[in-house]
OpenMM code with the backbone's topology and positions (N, CA, C; nanometers):
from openmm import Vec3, app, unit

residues = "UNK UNK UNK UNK UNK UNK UNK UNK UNK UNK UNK UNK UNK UNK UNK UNK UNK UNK UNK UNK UNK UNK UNK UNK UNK UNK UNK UNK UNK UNK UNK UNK UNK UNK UNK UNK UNK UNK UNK UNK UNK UNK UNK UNK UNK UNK UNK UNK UNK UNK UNK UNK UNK UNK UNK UNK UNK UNK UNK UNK UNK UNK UNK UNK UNK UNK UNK UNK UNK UNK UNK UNK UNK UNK UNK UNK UNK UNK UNK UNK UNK UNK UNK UNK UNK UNK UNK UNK UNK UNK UNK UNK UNK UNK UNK UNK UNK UNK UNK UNK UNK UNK".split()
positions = [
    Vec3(10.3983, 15.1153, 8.2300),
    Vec3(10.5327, 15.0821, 8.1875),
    Vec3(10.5244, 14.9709, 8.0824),
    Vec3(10.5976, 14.9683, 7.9843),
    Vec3(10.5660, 14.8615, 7.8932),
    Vec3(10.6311, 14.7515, 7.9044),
    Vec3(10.6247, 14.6353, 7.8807),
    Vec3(10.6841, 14.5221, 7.8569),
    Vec3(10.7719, 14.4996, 7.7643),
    Vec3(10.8885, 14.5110, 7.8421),
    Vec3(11.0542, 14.5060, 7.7299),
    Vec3(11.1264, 14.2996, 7.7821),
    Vec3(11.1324, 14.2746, 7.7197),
    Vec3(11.2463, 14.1475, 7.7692),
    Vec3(11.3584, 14.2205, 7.8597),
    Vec3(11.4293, 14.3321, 7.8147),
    Vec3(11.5575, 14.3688, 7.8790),
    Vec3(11.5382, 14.4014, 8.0013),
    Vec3(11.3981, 14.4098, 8.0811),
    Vec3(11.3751, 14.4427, 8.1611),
    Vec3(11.3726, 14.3294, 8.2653),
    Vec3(11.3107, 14.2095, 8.1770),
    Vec3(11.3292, 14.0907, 8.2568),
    Vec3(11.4523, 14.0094, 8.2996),
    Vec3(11.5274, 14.0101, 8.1628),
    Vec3(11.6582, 13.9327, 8.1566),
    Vec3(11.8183, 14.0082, 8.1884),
    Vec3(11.7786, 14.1815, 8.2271),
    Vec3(11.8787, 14.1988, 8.2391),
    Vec3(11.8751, 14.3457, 8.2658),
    Vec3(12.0128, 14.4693, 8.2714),
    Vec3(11.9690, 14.5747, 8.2478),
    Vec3(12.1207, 14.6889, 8.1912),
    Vec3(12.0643, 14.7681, 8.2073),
    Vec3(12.1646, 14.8678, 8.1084),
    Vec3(12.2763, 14.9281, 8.2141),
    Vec3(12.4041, 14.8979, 8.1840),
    Vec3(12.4856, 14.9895, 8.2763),
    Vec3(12.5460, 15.1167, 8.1974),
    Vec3(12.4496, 15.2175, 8.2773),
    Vec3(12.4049, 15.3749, 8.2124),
    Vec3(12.5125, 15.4722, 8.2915),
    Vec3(12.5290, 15.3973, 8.3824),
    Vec3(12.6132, 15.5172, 8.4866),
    Vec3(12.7744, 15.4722, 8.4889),
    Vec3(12.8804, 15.5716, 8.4686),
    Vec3(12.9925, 15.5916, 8.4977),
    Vec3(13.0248, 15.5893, 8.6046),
    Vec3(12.9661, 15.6571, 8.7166),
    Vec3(12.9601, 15.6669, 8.8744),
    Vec3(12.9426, 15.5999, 8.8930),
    Vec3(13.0509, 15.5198, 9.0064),
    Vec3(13.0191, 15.4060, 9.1159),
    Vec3(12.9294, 15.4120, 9.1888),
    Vec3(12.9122, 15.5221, 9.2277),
    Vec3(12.7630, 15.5305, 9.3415),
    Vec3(12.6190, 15.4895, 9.2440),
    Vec3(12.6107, 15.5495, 9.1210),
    Vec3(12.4886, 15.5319, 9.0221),
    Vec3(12.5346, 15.3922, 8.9883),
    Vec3(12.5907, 15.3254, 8.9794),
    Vec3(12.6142, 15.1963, 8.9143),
    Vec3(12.5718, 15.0709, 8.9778),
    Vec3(12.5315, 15.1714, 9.1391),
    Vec3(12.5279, 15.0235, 9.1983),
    Vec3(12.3516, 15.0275, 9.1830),
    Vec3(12.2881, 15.1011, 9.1764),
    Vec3(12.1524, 15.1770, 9.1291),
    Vec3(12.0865, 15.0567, 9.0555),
    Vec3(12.1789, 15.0116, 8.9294),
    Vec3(12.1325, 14.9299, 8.8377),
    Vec3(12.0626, 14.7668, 8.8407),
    Vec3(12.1163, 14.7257, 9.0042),
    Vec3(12.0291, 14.5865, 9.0392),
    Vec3(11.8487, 14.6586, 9.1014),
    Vec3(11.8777, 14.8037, 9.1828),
    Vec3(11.7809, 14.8361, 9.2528),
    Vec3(11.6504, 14.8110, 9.1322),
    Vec3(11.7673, 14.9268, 9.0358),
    Vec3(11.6250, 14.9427, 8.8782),
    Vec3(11.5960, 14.8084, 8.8156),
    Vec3(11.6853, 14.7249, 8.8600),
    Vec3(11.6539, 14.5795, 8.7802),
    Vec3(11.5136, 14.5499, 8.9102),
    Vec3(11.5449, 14.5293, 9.0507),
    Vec3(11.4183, 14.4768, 9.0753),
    Vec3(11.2990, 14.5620, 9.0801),
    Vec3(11.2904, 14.7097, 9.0614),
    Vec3(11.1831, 14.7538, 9.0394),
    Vec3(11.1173, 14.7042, 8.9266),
    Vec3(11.1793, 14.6842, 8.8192),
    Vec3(11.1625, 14.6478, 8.6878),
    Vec3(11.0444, 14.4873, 8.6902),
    Vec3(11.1161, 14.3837, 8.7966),
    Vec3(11.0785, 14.2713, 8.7896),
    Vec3(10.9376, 14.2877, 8.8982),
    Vec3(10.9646, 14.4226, 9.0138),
    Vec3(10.8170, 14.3958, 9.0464),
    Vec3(10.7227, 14.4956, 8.9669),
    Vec3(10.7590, 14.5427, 8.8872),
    Vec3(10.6592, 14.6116, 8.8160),
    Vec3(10.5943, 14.5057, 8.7075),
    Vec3(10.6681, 14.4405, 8.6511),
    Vec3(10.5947, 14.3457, 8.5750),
    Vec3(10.4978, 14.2516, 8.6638),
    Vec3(10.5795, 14.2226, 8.7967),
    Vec3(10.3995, 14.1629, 8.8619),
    Vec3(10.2804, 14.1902, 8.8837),
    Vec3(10.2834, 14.3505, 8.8923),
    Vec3(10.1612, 14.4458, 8.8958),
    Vec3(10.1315, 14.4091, 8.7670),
    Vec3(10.1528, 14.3471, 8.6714),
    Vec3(10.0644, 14.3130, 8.5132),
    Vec3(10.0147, 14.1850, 8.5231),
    Vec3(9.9271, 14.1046, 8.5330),
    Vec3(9.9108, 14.0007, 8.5532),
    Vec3(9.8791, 13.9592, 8.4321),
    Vec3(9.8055, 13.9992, 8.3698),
    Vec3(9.8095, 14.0143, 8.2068),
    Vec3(9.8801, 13.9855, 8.1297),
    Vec3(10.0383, 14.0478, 8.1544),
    Vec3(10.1255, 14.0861, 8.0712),
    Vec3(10.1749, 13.9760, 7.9699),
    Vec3(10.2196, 13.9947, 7.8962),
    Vec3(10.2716, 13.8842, 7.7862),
    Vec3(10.4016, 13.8003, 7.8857),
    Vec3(10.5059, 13.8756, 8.0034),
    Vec3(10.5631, 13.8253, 8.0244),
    Vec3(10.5599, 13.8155, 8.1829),
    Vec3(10.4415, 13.8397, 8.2131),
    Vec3(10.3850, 13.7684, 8.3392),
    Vec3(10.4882, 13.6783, 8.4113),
    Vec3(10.4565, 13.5484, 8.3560),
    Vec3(10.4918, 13.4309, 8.4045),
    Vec3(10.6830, 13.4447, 8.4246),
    Vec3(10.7157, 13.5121, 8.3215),
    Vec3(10.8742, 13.5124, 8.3633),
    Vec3(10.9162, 13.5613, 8.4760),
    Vec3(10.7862, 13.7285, 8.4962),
    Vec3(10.8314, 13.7936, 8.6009),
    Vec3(10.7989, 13.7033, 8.7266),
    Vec3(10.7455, 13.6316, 8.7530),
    Vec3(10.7083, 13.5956, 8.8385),
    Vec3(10.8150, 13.4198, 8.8589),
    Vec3(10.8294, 13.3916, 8.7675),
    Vec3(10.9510, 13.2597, 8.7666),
    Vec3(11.1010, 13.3025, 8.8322),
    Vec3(11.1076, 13.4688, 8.7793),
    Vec3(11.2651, 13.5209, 8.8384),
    Vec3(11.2504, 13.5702, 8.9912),
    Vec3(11.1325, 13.6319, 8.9879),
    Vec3(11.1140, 13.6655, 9.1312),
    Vec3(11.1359, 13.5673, 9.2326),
    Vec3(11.0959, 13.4502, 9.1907),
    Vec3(11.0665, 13.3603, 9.2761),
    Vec3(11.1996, 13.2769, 9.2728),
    Vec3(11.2959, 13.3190, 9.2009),
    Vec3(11.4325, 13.2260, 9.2400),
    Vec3(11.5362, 13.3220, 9.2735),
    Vec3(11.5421, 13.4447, 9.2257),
    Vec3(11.6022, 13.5242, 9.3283),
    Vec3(11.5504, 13.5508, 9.4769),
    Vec3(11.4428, 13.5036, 9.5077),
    Vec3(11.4233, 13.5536, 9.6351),
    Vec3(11.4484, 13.4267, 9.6969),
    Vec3(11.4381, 13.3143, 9.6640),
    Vec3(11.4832, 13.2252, 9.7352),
    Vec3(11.3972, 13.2083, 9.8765),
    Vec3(11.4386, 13.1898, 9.9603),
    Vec3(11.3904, 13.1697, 10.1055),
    Vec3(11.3565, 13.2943, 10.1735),
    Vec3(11.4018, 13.4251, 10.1057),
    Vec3(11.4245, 13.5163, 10.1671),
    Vec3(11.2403, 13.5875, 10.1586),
    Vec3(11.2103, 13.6569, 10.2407),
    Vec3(11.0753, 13.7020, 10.1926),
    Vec3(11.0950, 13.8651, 10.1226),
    Vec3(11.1987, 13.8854, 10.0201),
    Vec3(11.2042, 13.9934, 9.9675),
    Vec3(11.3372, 13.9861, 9.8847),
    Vec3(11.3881, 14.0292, 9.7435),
    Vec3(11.4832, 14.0488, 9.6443),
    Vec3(11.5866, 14.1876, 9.7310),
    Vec3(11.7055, 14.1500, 9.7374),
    Vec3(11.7720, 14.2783, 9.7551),
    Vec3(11.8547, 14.2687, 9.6192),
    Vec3(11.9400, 14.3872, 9.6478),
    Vec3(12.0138, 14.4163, 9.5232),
    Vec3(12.1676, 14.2923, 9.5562),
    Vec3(12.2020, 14.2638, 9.6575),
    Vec3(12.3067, 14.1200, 9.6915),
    Vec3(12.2832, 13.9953, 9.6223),
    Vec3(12.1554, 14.0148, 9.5942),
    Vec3(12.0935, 13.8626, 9.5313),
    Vec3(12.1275, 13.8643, 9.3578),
    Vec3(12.1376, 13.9613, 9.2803),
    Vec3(12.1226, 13.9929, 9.1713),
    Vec3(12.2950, 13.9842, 9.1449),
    Vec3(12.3031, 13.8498, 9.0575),
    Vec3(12.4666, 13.8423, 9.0190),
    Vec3(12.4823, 13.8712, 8.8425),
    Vec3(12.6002, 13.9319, 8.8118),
    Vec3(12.6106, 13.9679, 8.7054),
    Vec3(12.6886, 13.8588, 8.5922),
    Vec3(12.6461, 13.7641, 8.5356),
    Vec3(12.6888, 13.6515, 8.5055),
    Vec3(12.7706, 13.6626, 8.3509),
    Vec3(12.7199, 13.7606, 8.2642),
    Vec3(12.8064, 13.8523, 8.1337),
    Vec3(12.7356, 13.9785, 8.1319),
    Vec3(12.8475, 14.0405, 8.0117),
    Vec3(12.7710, 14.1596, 7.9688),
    Vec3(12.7713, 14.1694, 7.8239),
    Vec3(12.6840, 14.2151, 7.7824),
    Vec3(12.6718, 14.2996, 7.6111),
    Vec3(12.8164, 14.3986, 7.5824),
    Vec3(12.9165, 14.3851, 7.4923),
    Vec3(12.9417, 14.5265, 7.4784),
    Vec3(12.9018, 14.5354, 7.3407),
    Vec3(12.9114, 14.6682, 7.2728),
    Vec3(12.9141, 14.6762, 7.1404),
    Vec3(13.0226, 14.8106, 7.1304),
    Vec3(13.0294, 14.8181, 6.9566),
    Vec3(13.1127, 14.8847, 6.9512),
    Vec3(13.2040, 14.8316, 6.7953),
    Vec3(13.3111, 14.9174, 6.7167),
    Vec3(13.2934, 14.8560, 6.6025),
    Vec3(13.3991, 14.7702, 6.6547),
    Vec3(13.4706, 14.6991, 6.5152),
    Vec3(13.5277, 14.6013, 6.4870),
    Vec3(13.6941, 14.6584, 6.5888),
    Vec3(13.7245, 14.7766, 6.5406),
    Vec3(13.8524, 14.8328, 6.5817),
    Vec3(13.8294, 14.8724, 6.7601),
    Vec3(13.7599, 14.9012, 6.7933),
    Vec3(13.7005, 14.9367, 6.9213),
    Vec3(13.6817, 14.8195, 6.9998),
    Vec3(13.6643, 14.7043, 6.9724),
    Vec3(13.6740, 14.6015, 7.0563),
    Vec3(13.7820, 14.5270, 7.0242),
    Vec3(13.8415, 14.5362, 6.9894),
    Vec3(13.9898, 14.4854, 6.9870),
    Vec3(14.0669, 14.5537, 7.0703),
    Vec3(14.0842, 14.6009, 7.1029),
    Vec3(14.1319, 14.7122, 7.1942),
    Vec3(14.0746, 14.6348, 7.3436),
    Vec3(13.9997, 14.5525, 7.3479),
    Vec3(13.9634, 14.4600, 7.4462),
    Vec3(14.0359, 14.3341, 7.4621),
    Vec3(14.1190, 14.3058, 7.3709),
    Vec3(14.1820, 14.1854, 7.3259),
    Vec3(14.2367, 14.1131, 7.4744),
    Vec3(14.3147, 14.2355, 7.5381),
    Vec3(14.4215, 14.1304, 7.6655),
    Vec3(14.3584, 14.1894, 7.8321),
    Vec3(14.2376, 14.2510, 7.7847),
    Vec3(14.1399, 14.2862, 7.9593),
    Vec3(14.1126, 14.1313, 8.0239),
    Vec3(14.1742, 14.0881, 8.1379),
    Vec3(14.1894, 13.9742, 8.2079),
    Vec3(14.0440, 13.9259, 8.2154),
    Vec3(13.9428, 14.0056, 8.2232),
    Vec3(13.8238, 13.9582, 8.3121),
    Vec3(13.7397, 13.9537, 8.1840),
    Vec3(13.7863, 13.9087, 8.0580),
    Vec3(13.6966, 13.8560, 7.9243),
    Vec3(13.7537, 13.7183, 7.9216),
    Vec3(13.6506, 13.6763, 7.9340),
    Vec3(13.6757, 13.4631, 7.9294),
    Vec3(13.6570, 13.3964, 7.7829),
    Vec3(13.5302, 13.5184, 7.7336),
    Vec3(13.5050, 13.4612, 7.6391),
    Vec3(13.4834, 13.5439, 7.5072),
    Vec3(13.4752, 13.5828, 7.4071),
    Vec3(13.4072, 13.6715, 7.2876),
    Vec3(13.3715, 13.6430, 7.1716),
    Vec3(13.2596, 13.7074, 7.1445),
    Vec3(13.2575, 13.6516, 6.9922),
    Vec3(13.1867, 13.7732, 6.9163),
    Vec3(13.2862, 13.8317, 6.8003),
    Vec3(13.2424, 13.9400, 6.6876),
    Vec3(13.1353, 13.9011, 6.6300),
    Vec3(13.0151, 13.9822, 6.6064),
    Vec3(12.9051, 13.9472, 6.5238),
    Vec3(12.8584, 14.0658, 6.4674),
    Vec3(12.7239, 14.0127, 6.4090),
    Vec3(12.6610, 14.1868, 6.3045),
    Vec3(12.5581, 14.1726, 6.3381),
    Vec3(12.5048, 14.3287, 6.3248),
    Vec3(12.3362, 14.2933, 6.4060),
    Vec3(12.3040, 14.3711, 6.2268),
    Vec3(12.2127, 14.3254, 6.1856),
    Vec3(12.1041, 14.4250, 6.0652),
    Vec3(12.0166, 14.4937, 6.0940),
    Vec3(11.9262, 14.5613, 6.0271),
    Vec3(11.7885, 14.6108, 6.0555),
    Vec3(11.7545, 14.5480, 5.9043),
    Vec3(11.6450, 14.4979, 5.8959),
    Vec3(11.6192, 14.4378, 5.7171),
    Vec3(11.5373, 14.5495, 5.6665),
    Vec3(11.5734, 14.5861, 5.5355),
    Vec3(11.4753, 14.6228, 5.4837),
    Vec3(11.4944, 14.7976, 5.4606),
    Vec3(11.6731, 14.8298, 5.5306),
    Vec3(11.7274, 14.9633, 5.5349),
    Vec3(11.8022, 14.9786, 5.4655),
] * unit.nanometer
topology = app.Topology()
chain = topology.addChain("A")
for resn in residues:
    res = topology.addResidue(resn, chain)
    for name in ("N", "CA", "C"):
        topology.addAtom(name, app.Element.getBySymbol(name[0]), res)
């Protein structure tokens, strides 16, 4: 499996279904113990810094432990406006992503 950051810091909500949605902390901690099986890895040490504060006292990560603190959206300029008066946005900010060199 390769070494992504998004894997460490976070993960993709892929599923529409409530039942698949809740899926997405499970795939987050497979994610974080798969990077411990790398000891190697470039991001080793993170996996092993998050492991170790989500698990807390506990001797194992469940998916209860894993809180969702923001999210990414994207989408264009007209498409998130349309987000303008959703209660549960505290905060936003419009930006541009590039690719250089396209």
């Amino acid at each position: 499996m390769p070494e992504i950051s998004t894997y460490i810091y976070g993960f993709d909500h892929i599923f529409t279904n409530e039942d698949e949605s809740e899926k997405n902390e499970e795939r987050f901690i497979e994610s974080i113990k798969a990077g411990l099986n790398n000891e190697g890895g470039k991001y080793y040490g993170e996996y092993e810094r998050i492991y170790r504060y989500l698990k807390g006292e506990h001797s194992n990560i469940s998916p209860q432990d894993i809180k969702v603190l923001g999210v990414v959206v994207t989408g264009s300029a007209s498409e998130l406006t349309e987000l303008i008066n959703v209660k549960e946005i505290r905060a936003a900010e419009l930006g541009v992503t590039i690719v250089p060199n396209k």
